[in-house]
N, C-alpha and C positions, 0 to 999 in steps of 0.2 A: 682205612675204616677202623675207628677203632668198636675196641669189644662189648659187649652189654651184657650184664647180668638183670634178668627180672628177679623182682620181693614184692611177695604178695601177704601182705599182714593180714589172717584171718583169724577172728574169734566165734567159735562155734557156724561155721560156714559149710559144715559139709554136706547139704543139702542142693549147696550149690555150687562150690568152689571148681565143679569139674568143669562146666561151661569156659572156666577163663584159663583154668590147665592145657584144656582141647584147644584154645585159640593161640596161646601161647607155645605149645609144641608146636603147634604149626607153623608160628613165624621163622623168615629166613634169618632176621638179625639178633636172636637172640644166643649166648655161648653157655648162658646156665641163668636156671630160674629156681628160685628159692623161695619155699613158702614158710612162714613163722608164724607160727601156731600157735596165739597168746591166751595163753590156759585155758585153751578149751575143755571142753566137758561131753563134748558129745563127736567125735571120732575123726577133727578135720584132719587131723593126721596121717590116721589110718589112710584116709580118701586121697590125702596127696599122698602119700607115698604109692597106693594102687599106680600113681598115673607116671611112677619112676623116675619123682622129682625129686629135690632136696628138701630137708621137713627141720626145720630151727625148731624147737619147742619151747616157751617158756613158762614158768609159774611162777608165783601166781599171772591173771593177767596182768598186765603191765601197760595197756592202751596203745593208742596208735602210736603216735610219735615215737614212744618206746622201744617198739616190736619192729618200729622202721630203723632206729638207730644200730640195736642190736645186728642188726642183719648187715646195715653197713659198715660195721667194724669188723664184721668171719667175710665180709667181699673184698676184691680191690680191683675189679672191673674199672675203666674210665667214665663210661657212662652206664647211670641206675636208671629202671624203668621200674616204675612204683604202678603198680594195680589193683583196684580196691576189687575182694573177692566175691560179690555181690553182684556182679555184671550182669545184666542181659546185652547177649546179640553183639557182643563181643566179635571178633574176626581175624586172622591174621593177618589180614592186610592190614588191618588198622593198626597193628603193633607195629609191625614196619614201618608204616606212616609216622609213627610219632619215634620209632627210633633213628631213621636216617638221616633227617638232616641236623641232630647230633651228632651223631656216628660220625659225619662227615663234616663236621665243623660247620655248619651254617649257622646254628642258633645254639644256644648254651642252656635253653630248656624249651621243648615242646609240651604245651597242654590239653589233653583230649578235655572236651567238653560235650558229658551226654547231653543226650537227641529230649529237651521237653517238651516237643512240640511246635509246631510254627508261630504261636504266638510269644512264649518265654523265648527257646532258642537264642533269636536273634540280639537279646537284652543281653545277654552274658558277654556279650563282646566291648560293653563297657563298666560290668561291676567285676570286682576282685575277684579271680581267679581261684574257687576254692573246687578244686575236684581231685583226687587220688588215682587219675591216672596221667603220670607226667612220665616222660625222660628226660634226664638231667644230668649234666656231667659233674662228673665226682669232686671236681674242685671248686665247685657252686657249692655242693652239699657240706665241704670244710671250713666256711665263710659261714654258714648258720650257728650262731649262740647257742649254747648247750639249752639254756633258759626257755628256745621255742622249738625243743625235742621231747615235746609231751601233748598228747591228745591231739588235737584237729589244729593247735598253732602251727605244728610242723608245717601246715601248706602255709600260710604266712611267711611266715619264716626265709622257707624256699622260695619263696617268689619276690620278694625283697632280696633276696642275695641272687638270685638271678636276674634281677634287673639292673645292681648297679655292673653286675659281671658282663653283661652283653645281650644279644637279640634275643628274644623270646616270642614263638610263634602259639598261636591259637588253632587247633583243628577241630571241627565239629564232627565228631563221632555220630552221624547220622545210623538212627535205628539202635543206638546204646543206650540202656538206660541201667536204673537200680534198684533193687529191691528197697523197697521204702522200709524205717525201722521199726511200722506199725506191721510189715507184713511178717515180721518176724517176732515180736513180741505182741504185746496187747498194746493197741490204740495209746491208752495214756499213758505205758512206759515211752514211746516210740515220740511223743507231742515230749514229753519230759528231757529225754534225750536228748531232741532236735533243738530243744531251749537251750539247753546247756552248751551245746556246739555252737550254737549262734554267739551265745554270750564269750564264748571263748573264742571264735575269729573276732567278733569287735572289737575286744581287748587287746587281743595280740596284731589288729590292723595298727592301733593308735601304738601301741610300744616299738614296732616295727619300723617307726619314724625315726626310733632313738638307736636303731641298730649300729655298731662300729663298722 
């Protein structure tokens, strides 16, 4: 069986980050969970450290992909379990779930995919896998180009080097979901945002083709 370290990249999350701290201490397969705190401003820190976890800081922020990178070069666990800190209804069964049959060699990256309901749900089983709660073995994540270790491409990235590397399973995180980023800023930063995320998986789907 081998090891697992969770990384949870959070920017200004402390409102909510305890919900996935609580589900994550409670899983059995986890050996260290580390959270990276990308210049926040308002105490996620403080709140992970409350919960007697490990606390990366960075500044300024640095975005996703970044604050994922950083955190994988202070680990050297075999398998990384990547969880966005916005969850609802999180579990720790569900972390075991998506950690084991890495852990145990069956597949070379598990991907949780939240709960949107019965009528979406069932579509995400044939569009591109973009969600930030995966486990993945460490030597998948060495095969990703420095080039798609910035913002939202990282899940690209990873899911293209975990495909030419071997099985990759789909699990439906029934009853997960996420704070939408209109629930945490104003309506049209959050539509703003959501544009910009999109434009940036499209791009990095088509360059993804061209990966070594």
């Amino acid at each position: 069986m081998l090891s697992t370290v969770c990384i949870i990249p959070a920017h200004n999350e402390s409102p909510r980050i305890g919900t996935v701290l609580r589900a994550a201490l409670g899983a059995r397969m986890l050996s260290r969970i580390l959270v990276v705190d990308d210049g926040s401003t308002d105490g996620t820190a403080d709140t992970a450290r409350a919960y007697g976890v490990e606390v990366l800081s960075l500044q300024p922020n640095r975005g996703k992909g970044r604050a994922m990178v950083e955190a994988c070069a202070r680990t050297q666990e075999p398998v990384v379990l990547f969880l966005d800190a916005d969850l609802l209804g999180l579990t720790h069964e569900y972390i075991d779930q998506l950690v084991i049959p890495v852990a145990t060699g069956q597949v070379v990256m598990t991907l949780g995919m939240n709960d949107y309901g019965r009528w979406w749900t069932p579509f995400q089983a044939v569009l591109p896998a973009i969600t930030g709660q995966r486990a993945v073995r460490r030597d998948v994540l060495q095969k990703v180009p420095a080039s798609f270790w910035s913002g939202y491409r990282i899940e690209v990235g990873i899911n293209e080097a975990a495909r030419r590397t071997g099985p990759v399973r789909r699990i439906v995180l029934s009853g997960v979901s996420i704070v939408p980023k209109w629930g945490k800023i104003t309506p049209a930063e959050g539509l703003a945002k959501d544009a910009r995320m999109m434009r940036e998986v499209l791009i990095a789907l088509a360059e993804s083709q061209q990966m070594p």
